[in-house]
Structures are given as C-alpha cells and as structure tokens.
N, CA, C and O atoms as a GROMACS GRO file, in nm:
protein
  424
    1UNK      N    1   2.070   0.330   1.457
    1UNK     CA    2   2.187   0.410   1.430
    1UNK      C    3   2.255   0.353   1.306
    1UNK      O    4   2.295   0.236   1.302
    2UNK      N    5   2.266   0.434   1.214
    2UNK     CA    6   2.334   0.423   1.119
    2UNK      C    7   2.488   0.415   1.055
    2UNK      O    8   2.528   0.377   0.945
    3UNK      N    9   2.558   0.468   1.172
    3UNK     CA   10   2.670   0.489   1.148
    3UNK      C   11   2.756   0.388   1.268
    3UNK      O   12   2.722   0.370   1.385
    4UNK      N   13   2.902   0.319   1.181
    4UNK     CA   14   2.919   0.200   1.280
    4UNK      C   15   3.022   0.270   1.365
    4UNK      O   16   3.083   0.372   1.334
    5UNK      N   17   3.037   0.184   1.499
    5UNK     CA   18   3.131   0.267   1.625
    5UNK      C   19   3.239   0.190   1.629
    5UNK      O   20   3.250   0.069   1.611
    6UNK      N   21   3.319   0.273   1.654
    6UNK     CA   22   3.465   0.183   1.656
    6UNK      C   23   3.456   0.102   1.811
    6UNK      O   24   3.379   0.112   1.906
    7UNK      N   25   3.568   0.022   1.784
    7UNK     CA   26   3.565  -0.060   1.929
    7UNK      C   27   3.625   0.042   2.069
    7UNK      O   28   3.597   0.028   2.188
    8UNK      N   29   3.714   0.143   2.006
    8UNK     CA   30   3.801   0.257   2.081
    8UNK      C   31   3.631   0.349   2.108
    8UNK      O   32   3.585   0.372   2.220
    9UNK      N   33   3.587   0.375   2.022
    9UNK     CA   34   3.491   0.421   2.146
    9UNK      C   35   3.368   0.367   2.204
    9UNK      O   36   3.289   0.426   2.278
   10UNK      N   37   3.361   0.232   2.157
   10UNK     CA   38   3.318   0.167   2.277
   10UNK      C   39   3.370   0.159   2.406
   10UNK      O   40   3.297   0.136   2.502
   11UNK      N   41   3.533   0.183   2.421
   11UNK     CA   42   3.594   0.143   2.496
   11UNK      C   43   3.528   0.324   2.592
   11UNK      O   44   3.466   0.339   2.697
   12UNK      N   45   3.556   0.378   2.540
   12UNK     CA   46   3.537   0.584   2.574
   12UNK      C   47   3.405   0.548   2.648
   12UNK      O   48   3.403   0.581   2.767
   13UNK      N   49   3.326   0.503   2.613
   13UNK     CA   50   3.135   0.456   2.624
   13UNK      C   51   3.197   0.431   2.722
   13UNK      O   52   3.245   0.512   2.801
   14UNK      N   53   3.202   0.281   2.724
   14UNK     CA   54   3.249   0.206   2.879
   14UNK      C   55   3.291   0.290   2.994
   14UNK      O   56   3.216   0.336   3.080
   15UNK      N   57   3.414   0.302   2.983
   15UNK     CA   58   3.447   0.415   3.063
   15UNK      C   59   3.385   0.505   3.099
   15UNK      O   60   3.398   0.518   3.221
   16UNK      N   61   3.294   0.611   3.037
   16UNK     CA   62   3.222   0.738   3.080
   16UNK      C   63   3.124   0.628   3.150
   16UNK      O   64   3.118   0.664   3.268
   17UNK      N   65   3.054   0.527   3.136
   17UNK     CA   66   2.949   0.490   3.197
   17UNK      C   67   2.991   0.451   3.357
   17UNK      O   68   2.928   0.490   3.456
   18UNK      N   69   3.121   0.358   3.360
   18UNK     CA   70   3.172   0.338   3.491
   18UNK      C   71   3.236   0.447   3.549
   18UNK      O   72   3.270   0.443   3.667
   19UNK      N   73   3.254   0.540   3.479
   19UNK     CA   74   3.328   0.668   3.560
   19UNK      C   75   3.217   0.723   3.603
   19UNK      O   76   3.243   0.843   3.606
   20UNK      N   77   3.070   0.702   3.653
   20UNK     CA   78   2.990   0.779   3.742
   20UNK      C   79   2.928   0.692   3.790
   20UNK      O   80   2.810   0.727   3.798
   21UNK      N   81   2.952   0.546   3.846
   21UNK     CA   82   2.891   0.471   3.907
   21UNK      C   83   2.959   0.350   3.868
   21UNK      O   84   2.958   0.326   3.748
   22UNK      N   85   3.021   0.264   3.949
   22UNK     CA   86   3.022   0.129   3.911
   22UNK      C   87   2.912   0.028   3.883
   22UNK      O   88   2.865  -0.020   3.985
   23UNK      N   89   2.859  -0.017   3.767
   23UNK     CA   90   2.788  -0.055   3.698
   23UNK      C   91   2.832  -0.218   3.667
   23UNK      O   92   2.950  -0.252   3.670
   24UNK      N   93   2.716  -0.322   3.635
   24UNK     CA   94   2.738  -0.426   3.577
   24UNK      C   95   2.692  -0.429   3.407
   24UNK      O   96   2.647  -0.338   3.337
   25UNK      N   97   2.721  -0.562   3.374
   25UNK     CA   98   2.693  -0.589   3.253
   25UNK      C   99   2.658  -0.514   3.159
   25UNK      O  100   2.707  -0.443   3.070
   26UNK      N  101   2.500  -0.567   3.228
   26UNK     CA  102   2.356  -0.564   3.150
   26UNK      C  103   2.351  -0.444   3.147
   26UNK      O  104   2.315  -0.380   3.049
   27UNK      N  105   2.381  -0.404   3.242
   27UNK     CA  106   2.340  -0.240   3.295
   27UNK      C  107   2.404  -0.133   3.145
   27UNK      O  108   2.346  -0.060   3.064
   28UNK      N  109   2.578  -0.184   3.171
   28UNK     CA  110   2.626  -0.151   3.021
   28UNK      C  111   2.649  -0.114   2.944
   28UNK      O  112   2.708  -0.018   2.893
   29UNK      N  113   2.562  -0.256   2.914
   29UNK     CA  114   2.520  -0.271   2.765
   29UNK      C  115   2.391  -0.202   2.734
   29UNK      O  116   2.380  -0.167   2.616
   30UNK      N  117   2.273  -0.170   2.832
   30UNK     CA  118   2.191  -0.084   2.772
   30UNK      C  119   2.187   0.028   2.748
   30UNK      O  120   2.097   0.075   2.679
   31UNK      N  121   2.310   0.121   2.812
   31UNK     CA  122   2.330   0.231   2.771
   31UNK      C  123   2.433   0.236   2.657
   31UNK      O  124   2.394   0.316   2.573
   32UNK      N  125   2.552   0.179   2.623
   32UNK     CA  126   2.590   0.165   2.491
   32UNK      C  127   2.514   0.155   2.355
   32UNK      O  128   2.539   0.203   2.245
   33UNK      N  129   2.382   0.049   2.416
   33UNK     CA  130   2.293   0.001   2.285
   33UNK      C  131   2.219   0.159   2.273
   33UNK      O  132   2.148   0.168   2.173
   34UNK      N  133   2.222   0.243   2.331
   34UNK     CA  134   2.161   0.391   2.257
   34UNK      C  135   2.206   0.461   2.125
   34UNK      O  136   2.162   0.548   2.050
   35UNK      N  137   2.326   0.369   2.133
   35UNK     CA  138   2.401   0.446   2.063
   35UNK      C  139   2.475   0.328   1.916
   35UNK      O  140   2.522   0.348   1.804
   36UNK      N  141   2.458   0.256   1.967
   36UNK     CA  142   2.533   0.097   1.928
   36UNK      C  143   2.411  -0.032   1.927
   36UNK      O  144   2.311  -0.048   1.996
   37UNK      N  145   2.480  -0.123   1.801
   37UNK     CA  146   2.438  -0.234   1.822
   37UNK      C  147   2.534  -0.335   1.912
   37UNK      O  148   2.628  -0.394   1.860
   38UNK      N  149   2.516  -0.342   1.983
   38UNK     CA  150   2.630  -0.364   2.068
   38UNK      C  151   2.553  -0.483   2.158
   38UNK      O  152   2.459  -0.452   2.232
   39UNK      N  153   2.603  -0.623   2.145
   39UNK     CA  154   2.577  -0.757   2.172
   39UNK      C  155   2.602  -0.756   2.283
   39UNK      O  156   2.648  -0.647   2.320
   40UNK      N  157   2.589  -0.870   2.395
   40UNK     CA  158   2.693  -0.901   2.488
   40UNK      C  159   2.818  -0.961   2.435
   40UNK      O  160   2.937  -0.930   2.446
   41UNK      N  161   2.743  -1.069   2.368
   41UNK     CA  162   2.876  -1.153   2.310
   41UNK      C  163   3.009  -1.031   2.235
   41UNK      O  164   3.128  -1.052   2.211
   42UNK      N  165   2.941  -0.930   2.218
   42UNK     CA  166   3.085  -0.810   2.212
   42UNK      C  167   3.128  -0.736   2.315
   42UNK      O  168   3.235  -0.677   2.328
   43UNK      N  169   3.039  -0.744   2.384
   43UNK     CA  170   3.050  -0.601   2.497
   43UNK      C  171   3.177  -0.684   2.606
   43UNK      O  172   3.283  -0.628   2.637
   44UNK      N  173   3.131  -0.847   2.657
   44UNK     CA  174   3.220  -0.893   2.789
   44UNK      C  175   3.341  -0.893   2.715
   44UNK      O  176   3.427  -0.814   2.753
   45UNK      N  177   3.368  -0.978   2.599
   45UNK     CA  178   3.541  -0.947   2.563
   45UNK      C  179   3.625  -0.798   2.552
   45UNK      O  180   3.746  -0.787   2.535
   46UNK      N  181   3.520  -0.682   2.569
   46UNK     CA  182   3.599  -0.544   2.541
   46UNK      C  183   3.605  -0.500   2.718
   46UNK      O  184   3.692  -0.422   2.757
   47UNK      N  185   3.507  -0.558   2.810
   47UNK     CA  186   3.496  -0.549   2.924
   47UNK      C  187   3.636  -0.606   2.977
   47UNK      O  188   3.704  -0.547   3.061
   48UNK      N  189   3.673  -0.739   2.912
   48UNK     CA  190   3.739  -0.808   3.015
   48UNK      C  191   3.860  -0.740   2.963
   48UNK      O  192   3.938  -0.700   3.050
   49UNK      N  193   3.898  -0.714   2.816
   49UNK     CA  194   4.005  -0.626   2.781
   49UNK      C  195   4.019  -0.523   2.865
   49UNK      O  196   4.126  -0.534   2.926
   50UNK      N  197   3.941  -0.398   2.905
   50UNK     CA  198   3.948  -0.270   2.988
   50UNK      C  199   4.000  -0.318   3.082
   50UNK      O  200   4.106  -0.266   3.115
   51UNK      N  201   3.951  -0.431   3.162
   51UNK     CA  202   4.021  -0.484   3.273
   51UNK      C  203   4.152  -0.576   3.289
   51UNK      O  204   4.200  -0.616   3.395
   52UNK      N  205   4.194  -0.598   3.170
   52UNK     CA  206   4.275  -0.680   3.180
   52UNK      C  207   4.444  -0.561   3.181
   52UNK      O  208   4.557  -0.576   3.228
   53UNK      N  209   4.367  -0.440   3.092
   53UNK     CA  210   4.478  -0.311   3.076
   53UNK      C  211   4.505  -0.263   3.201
   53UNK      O  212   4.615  -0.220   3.235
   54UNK      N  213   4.381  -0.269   3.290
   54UNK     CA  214   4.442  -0.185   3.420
   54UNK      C  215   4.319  -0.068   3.433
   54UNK      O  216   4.314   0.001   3.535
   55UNK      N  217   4.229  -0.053   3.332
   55UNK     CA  218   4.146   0.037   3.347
   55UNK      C  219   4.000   0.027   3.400
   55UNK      O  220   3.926   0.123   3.382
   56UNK      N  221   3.957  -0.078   3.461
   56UNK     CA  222   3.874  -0.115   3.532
   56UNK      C  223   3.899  -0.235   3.640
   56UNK      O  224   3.959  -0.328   3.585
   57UNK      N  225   3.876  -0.256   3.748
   57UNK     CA  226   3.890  -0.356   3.826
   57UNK      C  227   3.733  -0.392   3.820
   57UNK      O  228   3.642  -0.325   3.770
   58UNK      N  229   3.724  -0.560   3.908
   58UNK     CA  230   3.578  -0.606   3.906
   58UNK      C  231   3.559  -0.664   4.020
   58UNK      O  232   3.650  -0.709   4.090
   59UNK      N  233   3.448  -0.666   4.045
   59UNK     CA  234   3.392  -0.702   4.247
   59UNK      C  235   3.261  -0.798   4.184
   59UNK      O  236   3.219  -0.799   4.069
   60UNK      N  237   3.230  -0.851   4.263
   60UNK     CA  238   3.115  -0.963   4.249
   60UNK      C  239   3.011  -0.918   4.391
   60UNK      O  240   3.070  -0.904   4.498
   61UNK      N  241   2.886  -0.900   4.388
   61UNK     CA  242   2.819  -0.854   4.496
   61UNK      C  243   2.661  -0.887   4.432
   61UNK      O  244   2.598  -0.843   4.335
   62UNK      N  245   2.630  -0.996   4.548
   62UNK     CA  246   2.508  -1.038   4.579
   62UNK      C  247   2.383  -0.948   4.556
   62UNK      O  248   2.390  -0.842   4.620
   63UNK      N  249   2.254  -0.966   4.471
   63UNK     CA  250   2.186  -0.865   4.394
   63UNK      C  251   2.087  -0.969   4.385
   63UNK      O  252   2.104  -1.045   4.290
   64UNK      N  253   1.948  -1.001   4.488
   64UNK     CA  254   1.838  -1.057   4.455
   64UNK      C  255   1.840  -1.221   4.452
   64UNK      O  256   1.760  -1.295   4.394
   65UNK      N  257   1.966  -1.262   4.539
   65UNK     CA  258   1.998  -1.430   4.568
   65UNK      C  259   2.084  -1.419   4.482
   65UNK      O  260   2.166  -1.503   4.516
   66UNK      N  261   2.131  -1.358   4.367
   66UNK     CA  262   2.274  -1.388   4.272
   66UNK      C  263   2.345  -1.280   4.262
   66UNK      O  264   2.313  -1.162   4.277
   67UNK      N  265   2.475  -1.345   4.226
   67UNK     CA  266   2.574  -1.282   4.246
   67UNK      C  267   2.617  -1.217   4.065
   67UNK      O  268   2.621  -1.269   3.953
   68UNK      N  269   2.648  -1.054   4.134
   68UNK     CA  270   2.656  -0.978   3.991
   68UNK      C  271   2.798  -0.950   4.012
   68UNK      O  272   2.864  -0.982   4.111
   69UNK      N  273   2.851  -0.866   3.874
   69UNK     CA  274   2.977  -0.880   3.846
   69UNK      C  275   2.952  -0.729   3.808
   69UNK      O  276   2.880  -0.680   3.721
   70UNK      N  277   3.063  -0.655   3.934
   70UNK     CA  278   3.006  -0.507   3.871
   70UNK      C  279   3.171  -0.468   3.840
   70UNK      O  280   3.279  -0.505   3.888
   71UNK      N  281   3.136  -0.390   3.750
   71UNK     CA  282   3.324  -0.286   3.722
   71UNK      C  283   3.321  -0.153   3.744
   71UNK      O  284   3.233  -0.072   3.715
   72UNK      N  285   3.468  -0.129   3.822
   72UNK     CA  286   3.481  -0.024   3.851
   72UNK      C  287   3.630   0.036   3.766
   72UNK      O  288   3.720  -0.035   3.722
   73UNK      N  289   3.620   0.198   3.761
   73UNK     CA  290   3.712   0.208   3.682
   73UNK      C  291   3.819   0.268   3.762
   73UNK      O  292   3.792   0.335   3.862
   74UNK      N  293   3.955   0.244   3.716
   74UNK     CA  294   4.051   0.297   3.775
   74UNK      C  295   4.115   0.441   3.768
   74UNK      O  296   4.055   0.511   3.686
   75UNK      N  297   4.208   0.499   3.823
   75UNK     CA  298   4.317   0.580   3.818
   75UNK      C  299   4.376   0.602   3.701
   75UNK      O  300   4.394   0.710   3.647
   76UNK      N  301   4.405   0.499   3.665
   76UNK     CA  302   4.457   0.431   3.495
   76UNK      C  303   4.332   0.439   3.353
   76UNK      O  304   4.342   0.472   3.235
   77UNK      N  305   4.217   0.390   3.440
   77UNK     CA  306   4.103   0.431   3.324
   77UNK      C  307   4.044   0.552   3.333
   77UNK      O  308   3.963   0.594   3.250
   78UNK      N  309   4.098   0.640   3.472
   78UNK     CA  310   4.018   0.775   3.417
   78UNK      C  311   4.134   0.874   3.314
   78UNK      O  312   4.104   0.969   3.240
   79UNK      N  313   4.265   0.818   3.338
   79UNK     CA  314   4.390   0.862   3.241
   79UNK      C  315   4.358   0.795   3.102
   79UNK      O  316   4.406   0.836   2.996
   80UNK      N  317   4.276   0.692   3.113
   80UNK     CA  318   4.245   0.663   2.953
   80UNK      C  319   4.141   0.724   2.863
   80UNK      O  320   4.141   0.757   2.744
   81UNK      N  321   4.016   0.731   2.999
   81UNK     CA  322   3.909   0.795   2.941
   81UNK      C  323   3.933   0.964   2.910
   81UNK      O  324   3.871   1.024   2.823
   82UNK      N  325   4.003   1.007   2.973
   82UNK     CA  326   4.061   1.132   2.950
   82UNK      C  327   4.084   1.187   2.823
   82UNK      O  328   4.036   1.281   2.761
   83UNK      N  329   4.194   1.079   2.794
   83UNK     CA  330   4.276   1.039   2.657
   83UNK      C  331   4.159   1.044   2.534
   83UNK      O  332   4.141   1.111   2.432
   84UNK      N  333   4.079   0.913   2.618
   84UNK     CA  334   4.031   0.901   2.475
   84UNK      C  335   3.874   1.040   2.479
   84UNK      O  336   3.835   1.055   2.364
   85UNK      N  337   3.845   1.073   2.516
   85UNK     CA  338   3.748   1.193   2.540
   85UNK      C  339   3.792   1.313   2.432
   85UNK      O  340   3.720   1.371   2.351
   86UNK      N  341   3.941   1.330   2.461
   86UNK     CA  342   4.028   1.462   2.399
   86UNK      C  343   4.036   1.384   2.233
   86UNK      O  344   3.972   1.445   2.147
   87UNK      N  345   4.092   1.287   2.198
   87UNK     CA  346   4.025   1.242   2.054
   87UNK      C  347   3.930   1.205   1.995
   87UNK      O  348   3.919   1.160   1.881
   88UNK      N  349   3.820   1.234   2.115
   88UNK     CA  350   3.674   1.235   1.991
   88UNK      C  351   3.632   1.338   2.019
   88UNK      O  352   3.521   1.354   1.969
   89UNK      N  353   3.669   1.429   2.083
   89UNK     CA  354   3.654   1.625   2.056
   89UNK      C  355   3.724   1.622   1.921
   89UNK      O  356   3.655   1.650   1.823
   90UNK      N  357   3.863   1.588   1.900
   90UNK     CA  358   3.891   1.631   1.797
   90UNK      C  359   3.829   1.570   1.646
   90UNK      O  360   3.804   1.642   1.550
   91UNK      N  361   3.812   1.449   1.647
   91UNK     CA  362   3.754   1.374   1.577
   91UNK      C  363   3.553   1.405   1.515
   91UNK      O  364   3.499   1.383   1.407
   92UNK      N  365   3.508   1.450   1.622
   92UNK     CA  366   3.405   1.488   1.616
   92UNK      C  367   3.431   1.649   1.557
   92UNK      O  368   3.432   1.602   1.443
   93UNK      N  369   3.445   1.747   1.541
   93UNK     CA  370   3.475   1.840   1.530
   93UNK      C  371   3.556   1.864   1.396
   93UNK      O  372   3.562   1.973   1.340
   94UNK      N  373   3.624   1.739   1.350
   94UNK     CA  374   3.686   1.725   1.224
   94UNK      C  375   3.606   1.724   1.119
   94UNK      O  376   3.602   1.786   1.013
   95UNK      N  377   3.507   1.597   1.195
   95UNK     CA  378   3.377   1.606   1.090
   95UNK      C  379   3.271   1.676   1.064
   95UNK      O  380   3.202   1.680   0.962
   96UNK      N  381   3.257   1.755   1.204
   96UNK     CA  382   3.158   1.900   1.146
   96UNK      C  383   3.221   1.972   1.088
   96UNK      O  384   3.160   2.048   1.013
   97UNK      N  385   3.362   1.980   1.092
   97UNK     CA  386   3.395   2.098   1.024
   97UNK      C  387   3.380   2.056   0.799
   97UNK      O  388   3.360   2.120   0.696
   98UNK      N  389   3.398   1.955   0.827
   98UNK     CA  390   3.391   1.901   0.702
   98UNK      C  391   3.260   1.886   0.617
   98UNK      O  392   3.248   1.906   0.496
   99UNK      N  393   3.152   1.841   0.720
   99UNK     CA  394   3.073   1.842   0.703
   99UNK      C  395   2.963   1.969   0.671
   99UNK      O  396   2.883   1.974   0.577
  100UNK      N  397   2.981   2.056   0.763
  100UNK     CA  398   2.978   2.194   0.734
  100UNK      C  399   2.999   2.274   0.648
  100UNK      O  400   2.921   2.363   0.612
  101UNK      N  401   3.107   2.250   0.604
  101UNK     CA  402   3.193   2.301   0.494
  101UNK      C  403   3.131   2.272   0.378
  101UNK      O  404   3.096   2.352   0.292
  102UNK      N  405   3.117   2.138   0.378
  102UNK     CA  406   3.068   2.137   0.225
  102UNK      C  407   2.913   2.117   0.214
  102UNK      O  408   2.867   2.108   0.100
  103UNK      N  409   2.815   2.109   0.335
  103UNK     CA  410   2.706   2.187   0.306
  103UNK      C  411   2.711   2.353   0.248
  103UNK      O  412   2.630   2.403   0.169
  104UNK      N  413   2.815   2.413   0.304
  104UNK     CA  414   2.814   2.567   0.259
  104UNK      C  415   2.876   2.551   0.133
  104UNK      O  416   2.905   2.656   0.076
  105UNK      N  417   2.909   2.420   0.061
  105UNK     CA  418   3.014   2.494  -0.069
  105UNK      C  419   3.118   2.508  -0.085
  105UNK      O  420   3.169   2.526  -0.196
  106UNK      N  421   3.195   2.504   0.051
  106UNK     CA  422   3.323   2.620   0.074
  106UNK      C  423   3.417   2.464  -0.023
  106UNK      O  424   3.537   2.471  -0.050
   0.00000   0.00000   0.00000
C-alpha cells in the first residue's frame, strides 16, 4: 500500500475490527496490516490509548496454556467509531470527488 494511514484511522480500523468480535493483538494487527504497515511496536501504544479513552476495555483469557489479552469495545467506542466512520465517508468521497473531477477535466 502506497498511501500512508493516519493514526485516527487506525484508530476507525481498530474499532470496526473489535466492534464484531472481541479480538487480541496479533489477531489485530493482521487485519490492519491489509491495509497498513502497521508494526506491533505501533499498534499496542494506539491499543492501550483506545483503552485508556474509554473506548475499549481488556480481559486476559487462557488460549493454549497462555494467557491472551483480548479487547473489547465499548458504548463509548461504538460512539467513537460511529464518529469516526461518518468522517471518512466524508473524507473519502472528498477525494473521489476530486479525483474524478480532474480525471474528467472539469
């Protein structure tokens, strides 16, 4: 991927991923990396941020003799993911229109 992602929608990523399953880490981070170069060493500090706002809580649950660290999102993070969903409609849509546009010339 060529084009770089802001940390705000990493944060949107995050969220849509825990808003249909509470998910760990690794887990993630491999669906962000579809889209993103996206490290761990970046992903846990934006993790522990979401959670530290109120928009994800975290549970620890035993997975193969070790213990995983899964997040779940809140009340508060589906009012964020909401939020932030409705500015990358608009944002996305800014740039087709622009983009569009001046493929046609206009």
């Amino acid at each position: 991927m060529y084009y770089p992602i802001s940390a705000l929608l990493i944060e949107c990523l995050i969220l849509s991923v825990v808003e249909v399953k509470d998910s760990y880490g690794y887990e993630i981070s491999q669906i962000v990396k579809l889209v993103s170069d996206i490290k761990e060493s970046t992903l846990y500090p934006i993790l522990r941020k979401l959670e530290n706002s109120g928009y994800l809580t975290a549970y620890t649950q035993e997975f193969q003799g070790r213990n995983r660290k899964y997040y779940s999102i809140t009340e508060e993070g589906k009012n964020q993911l909401l939020f932030l969903k409705k500015e990358w409609v608009f944002y996305r849509d800014t740039i087709d229109e622009i983009i569009n546009h001046m493929a046609k010339g206009e």
